[in-house]
MARLODREN-6813 format. One record per residue (C-alpha): residue number from 1; x, y, z. Coordinates in Angstrom, 1 decimal, m for minus. Example, Ala and Ser with C-alpha at 12.3 -4.5 7.8 and 13.67 -1.06 7.14 Angstrom:
2
1_12.3_m4.5_7.8
2_13.7_m1.1_7.1
//
This chain:
311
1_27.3_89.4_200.6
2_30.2_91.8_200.2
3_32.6_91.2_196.7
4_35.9_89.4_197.7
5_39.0_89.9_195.1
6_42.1_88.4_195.6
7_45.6_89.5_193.8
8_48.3_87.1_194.2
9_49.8_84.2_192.7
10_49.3_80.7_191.0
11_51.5_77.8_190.7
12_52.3_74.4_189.7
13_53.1_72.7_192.8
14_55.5_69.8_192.6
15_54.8_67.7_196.1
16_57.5_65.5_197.7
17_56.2_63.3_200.6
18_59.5_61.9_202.4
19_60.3_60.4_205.4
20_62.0_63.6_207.0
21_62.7_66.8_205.2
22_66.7_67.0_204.2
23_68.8_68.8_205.9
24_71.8_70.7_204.1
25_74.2_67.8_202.0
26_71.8_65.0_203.4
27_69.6_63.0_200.9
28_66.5_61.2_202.0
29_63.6_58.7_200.7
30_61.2_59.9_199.3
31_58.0_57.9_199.4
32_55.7_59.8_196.4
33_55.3_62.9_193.7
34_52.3_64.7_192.6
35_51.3_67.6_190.6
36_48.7_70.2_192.7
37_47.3_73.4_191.3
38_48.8_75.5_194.1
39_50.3_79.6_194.7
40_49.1_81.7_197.8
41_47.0_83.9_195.6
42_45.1_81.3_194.3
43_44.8_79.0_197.3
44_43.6_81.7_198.7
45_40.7_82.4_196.0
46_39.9_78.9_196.2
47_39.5_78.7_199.6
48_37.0_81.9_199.2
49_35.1_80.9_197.3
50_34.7_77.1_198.3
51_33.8_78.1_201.6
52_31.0_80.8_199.9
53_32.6_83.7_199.1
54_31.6_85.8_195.8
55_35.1_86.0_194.8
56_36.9_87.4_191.8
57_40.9_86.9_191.1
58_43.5_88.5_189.6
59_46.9_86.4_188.5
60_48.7_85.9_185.6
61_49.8_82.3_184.1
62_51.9_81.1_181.4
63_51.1_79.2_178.7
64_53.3_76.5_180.0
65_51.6_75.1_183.6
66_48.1_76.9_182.6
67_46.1_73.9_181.9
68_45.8_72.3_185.4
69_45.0_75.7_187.1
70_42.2_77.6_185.4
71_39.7_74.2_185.1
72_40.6_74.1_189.4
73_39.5_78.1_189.5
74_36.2_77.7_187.2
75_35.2_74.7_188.9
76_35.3_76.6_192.7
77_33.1_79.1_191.1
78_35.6_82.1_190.8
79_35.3_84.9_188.2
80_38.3_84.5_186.3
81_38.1_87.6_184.5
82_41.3_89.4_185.7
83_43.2_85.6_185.1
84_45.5_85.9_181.5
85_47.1_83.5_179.7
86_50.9_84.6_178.4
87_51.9_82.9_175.8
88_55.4_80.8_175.5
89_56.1_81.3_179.7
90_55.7_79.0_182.3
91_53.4_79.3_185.4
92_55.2_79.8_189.0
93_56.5_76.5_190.0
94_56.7_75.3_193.7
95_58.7_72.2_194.8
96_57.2_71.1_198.4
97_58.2_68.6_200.4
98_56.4_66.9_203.1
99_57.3_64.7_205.7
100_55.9_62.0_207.6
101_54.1_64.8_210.3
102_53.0_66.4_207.7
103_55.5_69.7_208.1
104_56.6_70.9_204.7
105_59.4_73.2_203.1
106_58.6_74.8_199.8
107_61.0_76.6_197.0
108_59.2_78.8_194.9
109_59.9_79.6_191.0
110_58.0_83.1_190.3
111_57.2_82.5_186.9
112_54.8_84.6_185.4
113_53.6_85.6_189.1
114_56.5_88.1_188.3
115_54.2_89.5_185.2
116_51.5_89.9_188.1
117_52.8_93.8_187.7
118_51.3_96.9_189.1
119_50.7_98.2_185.4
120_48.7_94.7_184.7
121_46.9_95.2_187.9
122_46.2_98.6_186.7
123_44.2_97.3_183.9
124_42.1_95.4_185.7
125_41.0_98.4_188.3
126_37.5_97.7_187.1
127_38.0_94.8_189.2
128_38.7_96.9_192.3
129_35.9_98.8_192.4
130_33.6_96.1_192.0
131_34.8_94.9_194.7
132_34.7_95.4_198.6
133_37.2_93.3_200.0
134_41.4_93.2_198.7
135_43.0_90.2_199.9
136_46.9_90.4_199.2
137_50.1_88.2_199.9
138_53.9_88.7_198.9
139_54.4_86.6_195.9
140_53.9_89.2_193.1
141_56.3_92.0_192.7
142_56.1_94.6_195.7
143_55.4_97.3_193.2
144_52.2_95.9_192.6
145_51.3_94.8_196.0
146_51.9_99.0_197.0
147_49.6_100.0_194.1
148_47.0_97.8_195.1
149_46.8_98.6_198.6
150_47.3_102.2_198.0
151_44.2_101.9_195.1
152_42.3_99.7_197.5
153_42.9_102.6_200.3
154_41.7_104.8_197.8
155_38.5_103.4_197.0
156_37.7_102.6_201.0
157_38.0_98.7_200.6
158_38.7_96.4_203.1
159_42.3_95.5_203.1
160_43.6_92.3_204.3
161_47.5_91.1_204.0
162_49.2_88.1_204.6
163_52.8_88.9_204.6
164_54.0_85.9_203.0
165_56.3_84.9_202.4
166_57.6_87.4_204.9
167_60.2_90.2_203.9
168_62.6_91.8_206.3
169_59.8_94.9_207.1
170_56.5_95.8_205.7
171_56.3_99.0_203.7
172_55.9_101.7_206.4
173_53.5_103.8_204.0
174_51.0_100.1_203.7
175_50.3_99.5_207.5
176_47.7_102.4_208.1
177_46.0_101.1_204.8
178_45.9_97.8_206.3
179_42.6_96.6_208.1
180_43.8_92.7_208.9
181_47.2_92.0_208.9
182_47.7_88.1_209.1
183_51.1_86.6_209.8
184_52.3_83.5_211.4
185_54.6_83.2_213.6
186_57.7_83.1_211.4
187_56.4_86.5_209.9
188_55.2_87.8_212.6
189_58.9_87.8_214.2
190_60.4_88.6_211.0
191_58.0_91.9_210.6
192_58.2_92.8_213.5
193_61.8_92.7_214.7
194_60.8_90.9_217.8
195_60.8_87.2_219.2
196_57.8_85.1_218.9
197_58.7_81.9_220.8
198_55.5_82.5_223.2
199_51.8_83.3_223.0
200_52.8_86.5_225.2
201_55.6_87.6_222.9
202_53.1_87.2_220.1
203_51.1_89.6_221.6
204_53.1_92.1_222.1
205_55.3_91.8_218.5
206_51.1_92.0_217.0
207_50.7_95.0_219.4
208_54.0_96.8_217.8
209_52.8_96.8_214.7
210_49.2_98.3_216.2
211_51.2_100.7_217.7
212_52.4_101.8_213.8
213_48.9_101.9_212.0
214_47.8_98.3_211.6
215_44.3_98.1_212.4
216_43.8_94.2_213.1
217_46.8_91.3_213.7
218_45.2_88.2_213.2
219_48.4_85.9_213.8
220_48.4_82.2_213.4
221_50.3_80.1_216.0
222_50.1_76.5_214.2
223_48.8_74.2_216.8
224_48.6_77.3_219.0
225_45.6_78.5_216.9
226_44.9_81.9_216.3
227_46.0_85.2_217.7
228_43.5_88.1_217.9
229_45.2_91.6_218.5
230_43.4_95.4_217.7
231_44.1_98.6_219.3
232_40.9_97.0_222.0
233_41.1_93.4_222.0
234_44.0_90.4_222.1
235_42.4_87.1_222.2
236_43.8_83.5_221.3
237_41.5_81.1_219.5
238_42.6_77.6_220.0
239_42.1_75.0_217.5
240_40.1_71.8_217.4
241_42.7_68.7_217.7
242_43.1_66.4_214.6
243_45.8_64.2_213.5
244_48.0_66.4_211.0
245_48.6_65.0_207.7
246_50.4_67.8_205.3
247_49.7_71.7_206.6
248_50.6_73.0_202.6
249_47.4_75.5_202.0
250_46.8_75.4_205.9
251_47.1_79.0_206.0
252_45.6_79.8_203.3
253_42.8_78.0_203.2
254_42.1_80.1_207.4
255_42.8_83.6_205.4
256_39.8_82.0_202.7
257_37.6_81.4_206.0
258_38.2_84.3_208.1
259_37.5_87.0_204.4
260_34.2_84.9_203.7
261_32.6_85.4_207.0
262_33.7_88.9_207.1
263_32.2_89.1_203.6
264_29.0_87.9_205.0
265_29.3_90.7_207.8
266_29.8_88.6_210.7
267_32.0_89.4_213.8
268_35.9_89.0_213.5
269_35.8_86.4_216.6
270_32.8_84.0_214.4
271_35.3_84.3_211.7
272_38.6_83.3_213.2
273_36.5_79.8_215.4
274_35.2_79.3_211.4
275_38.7_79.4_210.4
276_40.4_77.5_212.8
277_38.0_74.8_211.7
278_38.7_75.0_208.1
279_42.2_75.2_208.5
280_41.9_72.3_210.3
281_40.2_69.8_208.1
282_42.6_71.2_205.5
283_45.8_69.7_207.5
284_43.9_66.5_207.8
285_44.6_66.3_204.3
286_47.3_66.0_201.2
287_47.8_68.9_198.7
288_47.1_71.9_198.3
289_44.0_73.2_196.9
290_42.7_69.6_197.0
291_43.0_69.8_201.0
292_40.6_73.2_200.9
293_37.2_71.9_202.2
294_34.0_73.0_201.1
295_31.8_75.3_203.2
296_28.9_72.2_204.0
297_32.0_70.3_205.4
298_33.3_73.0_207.4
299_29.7_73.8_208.9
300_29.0_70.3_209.9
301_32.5_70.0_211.5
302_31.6_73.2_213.2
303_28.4_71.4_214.2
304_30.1_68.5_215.3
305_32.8_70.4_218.1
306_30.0_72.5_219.3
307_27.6_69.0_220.0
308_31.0_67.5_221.6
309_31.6_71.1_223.4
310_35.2_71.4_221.7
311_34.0_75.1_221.3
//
């Protein structure tokens, strides 16, 4: 199996389940509050390596927040080495709320995601050539997101991207150095200048950004599934049906799927059905990380939609 490494960041998540998600000036119940080990980067490593990834991770926390994060990476099995510990600064900080269909907003703190530099992810290059595949998302500084592609590039590893959260354009220098590009919907549009109200208006926003280097679009369309666009290929992948109870980590937790079976060599389509299922016992559940299911899970749900013929 090939050497997954994800750069990104951790955070405390604070989760709000209310009846409805405010609007601006309007104050709602709330119903409950937790405390989740959460962050893009590290959903994203945990969902890797839960689902059977050899996966390594580079973050920075703070001193402040640490202590619920790194027991939650150790015990999925990741190698923590590129993880320190600043002393005296708190962890990124998310406040989520959920409502009662399980659709969320989230406000993100950076925290010490912010110390997540390019000259800290310089000092863990070591890291990077150890490894094979670079999975990267948009909570660190862009500074260090362009020096770990470009490095990645370098090195000829496999570079995957979720632009999230989404900025007004990618970097026009990244997108030939990107193998799998994987948006949703809302950062599919916003990348790519276009609407994506439709399946077919997916397709051709995911086809723009072909057209300018991209290699693979893999965008995800909620309960629309998955969206499959290359330079040879646009297919849509639809998702098993389940009852949805809080989508936080849904995304990442398919980006985990889709780099593990790619890790394992297997064909891009295998890895997006995988993912669909993942993601979808992940919705089924509260929380972030929590919500990630194991790779046994995930292979006898598989098991369980091919018997019924769902795939």
């Amino acid at each position: 199996m090939k050497k997954i490494l994800v750069i990104g960041s951790s955070n405390v998540d604070v989760s709000i389940r209310a009846t409805s998600i405010p609007k601006a000036g309007e104050t709602v119940k709330g119903l409950s509050v937790s405390l989740n080990a959460g962050g893009k980067g590290a959903n994203q490593a945990v969902a890797c390596s839960r689902l059977g990834g050899n996966t390594g991770f580079i973050t920075v926390l703070g001193s402040e927040g640490s202590s619920s994060l790194l027991p939650m990476f150790h015990e999925s099995g990741i190698d923590c080495r590129g993880i320190d510990v600043l002393d005296g600064k708190q962890t990124g900080t998310a406040y989520i709320t959920v409502d009662n269909d399980g659709k969320n907003t989230i406000v993100v703190i950076p925290g010490t995601n912010y110390d997540c530099s390019a000259d800290y992810i310089k000092s863990k290059d070591y890291l990077i050539q150890e490894s094979d595949i670079i999975v990267l998302q948009l909570e660190i500084p862009e500074e260090a997101v362009d020096y770990a592609i470009k490095r990645s590039a370098e090195l000829g590893k496999t570079v995957i991207l979720n632009p999230a959260p989404a900025p007004a354009s990618l970097n026009p220098d990244w997108l030939s150095k990107i193998d799998y590009l994987t948006p949703n919907e809302t950062e599919l549009e916003k990348i790519s200048g276009m609407s994506v109200s439709s399946v077919q208006e997916a397709k051709i926003a995911a086809q723009s950004l072909i057209s300018k280097g991209v290699k693979n679009v893999i965008a995800t369309l909620g309960g629309g599934g998955a969206l499959l666009v290359s330079s040879s290929c646009s297919e849509q992948f639809t998702p098993p049906d389940i009852k949805v109870v809080d989508t936080t980590a849904a995304g990442d937790t398919f980006n985990g799927a889709v780099v593990v079976y790619l890790a394992e060599g297997k064909d891009i389509s295998e890895a997006i059905v995988f993912a669909n299922a993942a993601a979808t016992l992940s919705v089924s559940r509260k929380g972030a990380q929590e919500s990630i299911p194991s790779r046994e899970e995930t292979e006898k749900f598989l098991a369980s939609l091919a018997k019924e013929g769902a795939i």
